[in-house]
C-alpha positions as CSV (number, residue, x, y, z in Angstrom):
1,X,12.0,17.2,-22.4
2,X,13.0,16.6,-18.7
3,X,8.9,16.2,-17.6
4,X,8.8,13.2,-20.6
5,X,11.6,11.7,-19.2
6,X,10.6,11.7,-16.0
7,X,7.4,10.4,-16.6
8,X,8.8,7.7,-18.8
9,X,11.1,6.6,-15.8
10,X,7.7,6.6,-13.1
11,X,5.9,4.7,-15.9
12,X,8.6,2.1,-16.4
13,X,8.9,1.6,-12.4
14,X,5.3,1.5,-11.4
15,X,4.8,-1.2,-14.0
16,X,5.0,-4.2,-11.7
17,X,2.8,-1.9,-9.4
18,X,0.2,-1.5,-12.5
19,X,-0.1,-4.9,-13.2
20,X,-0.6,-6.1,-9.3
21,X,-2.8,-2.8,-8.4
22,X,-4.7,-3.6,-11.6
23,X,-5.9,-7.1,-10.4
24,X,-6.0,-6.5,-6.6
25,X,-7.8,-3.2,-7.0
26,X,-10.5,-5.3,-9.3
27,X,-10.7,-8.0,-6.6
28,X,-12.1,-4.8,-4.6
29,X,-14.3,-3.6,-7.1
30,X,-15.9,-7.3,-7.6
31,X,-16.2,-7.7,-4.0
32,X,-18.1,-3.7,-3.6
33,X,-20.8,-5.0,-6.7
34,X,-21.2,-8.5,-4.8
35,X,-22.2,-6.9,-1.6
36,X,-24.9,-4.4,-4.0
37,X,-22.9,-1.2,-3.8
38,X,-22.9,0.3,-7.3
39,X,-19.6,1.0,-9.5
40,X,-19.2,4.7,-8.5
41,X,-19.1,4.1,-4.6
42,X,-16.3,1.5,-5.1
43,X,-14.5,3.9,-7.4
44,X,-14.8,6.9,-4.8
45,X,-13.4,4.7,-2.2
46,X,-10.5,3.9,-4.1
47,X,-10.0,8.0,-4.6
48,X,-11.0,9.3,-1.1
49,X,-9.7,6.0,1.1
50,X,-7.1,4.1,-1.0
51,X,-5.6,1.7,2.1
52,X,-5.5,-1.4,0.0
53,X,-5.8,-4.7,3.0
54,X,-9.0,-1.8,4.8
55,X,-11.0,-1.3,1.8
56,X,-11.6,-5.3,1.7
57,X,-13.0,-5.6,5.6
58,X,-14.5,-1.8,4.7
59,X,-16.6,-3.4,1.7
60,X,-17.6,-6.1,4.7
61,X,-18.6,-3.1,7.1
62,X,-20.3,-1.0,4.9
63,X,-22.5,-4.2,4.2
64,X,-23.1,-5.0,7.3
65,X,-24.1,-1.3,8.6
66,X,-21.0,-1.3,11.1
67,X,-21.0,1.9,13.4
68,X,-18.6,4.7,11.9
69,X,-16.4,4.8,15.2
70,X,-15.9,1.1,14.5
71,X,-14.8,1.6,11.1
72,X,-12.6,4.8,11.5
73,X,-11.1,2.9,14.8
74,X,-10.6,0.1,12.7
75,X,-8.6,2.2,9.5
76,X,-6.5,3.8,12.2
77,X,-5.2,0.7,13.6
78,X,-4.6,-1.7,10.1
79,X,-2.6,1.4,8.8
80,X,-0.9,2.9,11.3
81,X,2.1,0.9,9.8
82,X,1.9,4.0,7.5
83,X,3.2,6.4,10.2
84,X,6.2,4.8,10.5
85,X,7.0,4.4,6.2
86,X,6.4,8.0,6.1
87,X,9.1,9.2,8.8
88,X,11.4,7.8,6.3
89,X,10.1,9.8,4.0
90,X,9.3,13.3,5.5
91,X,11.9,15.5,3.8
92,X,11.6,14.4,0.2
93,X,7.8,14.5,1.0
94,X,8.2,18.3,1.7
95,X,10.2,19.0,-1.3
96,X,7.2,18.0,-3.2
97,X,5.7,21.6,-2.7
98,X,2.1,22.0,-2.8
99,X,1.9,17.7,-2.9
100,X,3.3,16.8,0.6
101,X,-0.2,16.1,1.6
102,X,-1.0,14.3,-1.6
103,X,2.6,12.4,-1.0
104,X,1.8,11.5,2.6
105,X,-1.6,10.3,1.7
106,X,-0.9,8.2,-1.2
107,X,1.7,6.6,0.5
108,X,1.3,2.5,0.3
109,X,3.4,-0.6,1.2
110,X,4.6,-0.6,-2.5
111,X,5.0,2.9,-3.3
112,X,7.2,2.9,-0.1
113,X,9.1,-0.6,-1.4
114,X,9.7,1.5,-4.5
115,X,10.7,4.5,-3.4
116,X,13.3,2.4,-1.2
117,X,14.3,0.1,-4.0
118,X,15.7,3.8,-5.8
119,X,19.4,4.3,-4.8
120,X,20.1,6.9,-7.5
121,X,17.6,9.1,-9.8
122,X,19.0,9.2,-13.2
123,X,20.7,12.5,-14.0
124,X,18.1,13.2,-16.5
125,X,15.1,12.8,-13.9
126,X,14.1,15.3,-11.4
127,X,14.0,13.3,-8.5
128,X,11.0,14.9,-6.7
129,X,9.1,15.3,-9.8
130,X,9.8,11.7,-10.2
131,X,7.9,10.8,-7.2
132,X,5.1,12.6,-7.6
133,X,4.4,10.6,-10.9
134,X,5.0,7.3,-9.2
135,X,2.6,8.3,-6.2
136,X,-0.4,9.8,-8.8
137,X,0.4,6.2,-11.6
138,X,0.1,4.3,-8.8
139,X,-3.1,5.8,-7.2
140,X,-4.4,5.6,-10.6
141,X,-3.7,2.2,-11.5
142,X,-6.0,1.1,-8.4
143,X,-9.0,3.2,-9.2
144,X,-8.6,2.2,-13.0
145,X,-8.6,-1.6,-11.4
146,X,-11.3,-1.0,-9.0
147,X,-13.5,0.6,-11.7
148,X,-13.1,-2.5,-14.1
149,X,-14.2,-5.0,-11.3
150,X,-17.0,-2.8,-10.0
151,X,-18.0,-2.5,-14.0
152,X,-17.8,-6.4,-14.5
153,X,-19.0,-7.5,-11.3
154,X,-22.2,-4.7,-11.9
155,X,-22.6,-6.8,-15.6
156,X,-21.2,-10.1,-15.3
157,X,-22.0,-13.2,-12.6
158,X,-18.6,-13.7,-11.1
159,X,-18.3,-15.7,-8.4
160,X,-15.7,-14.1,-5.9
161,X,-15.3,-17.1,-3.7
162,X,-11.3,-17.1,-2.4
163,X,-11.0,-13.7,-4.7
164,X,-9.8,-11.6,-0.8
165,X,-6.3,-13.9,-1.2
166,X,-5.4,-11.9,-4.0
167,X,-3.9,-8.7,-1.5
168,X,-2.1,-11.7,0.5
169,X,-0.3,-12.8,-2.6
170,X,0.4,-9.2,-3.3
171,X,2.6,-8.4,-0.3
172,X,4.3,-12.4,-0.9
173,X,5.6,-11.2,-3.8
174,X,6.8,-7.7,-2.5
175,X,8.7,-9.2,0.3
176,X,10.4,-11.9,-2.1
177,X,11.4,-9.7,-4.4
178,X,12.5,-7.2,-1.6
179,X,14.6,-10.3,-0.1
180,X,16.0,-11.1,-3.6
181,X,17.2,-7.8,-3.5
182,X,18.9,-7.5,-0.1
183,X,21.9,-8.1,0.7
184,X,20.8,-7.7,4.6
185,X,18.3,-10.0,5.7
186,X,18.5,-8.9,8.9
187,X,15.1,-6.5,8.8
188,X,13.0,-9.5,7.3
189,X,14.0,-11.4,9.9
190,X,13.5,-9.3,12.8
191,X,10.1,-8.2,11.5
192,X,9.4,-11.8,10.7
193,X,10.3,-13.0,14.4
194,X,8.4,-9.9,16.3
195,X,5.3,-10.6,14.1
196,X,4.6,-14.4,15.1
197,X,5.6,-13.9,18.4
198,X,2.9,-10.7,18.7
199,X,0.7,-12.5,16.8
200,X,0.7,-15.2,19.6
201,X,0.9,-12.9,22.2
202,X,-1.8,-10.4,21.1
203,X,-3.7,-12.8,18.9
204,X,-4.7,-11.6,15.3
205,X,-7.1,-8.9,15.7
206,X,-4.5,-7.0,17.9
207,X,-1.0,-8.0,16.8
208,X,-0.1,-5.5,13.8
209,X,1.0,-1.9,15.5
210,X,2.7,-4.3,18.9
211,X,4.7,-5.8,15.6
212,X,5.6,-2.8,13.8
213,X,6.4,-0.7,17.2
214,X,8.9,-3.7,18.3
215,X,10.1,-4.2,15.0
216,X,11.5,-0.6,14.7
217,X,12.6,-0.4,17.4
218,X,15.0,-3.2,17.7
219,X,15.8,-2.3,13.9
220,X,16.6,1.2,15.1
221,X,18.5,0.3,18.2
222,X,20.7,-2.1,15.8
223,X,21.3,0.8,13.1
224,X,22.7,3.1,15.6
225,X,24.7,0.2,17.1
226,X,26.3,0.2,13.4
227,X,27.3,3.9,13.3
228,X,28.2,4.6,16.6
């Protein structure tokens, strides 16, 4: 009775993940068929790499026969943004068991909003089972997605012009309905302010981990300004 429940409560919160995953991860798939890579490649990229913003410029390299030191060079940098998510994360991560891995791996920019957005697990819902559902719905609402677009795009003649604005609008809405939530606007800001100014100091190609290293640390410096 407990396992229903629980999976009735990950199913009810990774519903607004389904529905952007489903779209997004089909935007993927499209763009994997356009550039002649059949449906199954897309799909197993979506299992095995699963990085969301990287399997867009991946689809790009893989086209364009980029060196593997490139690419692997390239995945480390757009999500080392992960490392940090994940320190939040670490304990409940191990009280997953024989998942932690699994946990660590499938963690993404909205399973991490999500599991933040939970301040209390209802007394009926294990908590840790909980997340594991929300990680494993959520990994399979993008392979379900990517598999559709790779499907159509393998069948149909879709033009994908503009179609790589679809992960942009993605993370719009997370942060909106992130600051709608808040009732400190003080993070948003600060990572707001530290990304345009690395942005103009580093450039684009370079600006995401100078960003995310000054933006925790100045968050962190502040928090224990609070407590001490």
């Amino acid at each position: 009775m407990k396992r229903n429940e629980t999976l009735k409560f990950a199913l009810m919160k990774t519903a607004p993940i389904a529905v952007s995953y489903f779209f997004v991860a089909m935007s993927f798939g499209l763009l994997m068929s356009q550039n002649g890579f059949p449906w199954y490649d897309a799909v197993l990229a979506s299992v095995f790499v699963y990085t969301g913003a990287f399997q867009f410029v991946l689809a790009s390299f893989l086209s364009a026969g980029t060196p593997l030191l490139t690419i692997v060079l390239t995945a480390l940098f757009m999500n080392s943004r992960q490392v940090f998510y994940s320190l939040s994360f670490l304990d409940d991560f191990r009280s997953c068991g024989k998942m932690f891995p699994y946990m660590v791996g499938t963690l993404t920019d909205e399973t991490y909003s999500l599991y933040s957005s939970i301040d209390r697990y209802p007394d009926h819902v294990d908590k840790y089972a909980a997340m594991k559902e929300i990680a494993f719905l959520s990994h399979f609402w993008w392979i379900l997605g990517t598999f559709a677009g790779a499907l159509a795009g393998s069948l149909l003649p879709i033009s994908i012009r503009g179609i790589d604005f679809t992960l942009t609008a993605l993370f719009l809405t997370i942060v909106m309905d992130q600051w709608q939530k808040a009732k400190d606007h003080i993070p948003a800001l600060t990572g707001f302010a530290c990304a345009i100014g690395c942005l103009v100091a580093f450039g684009p190609s370079r600006f995401i981990l100078p960003s995310l290293i000054l933006t925790s640390g100045i968050l962190l410096a502040r928090n224990e300004r609070r407590h001490a």
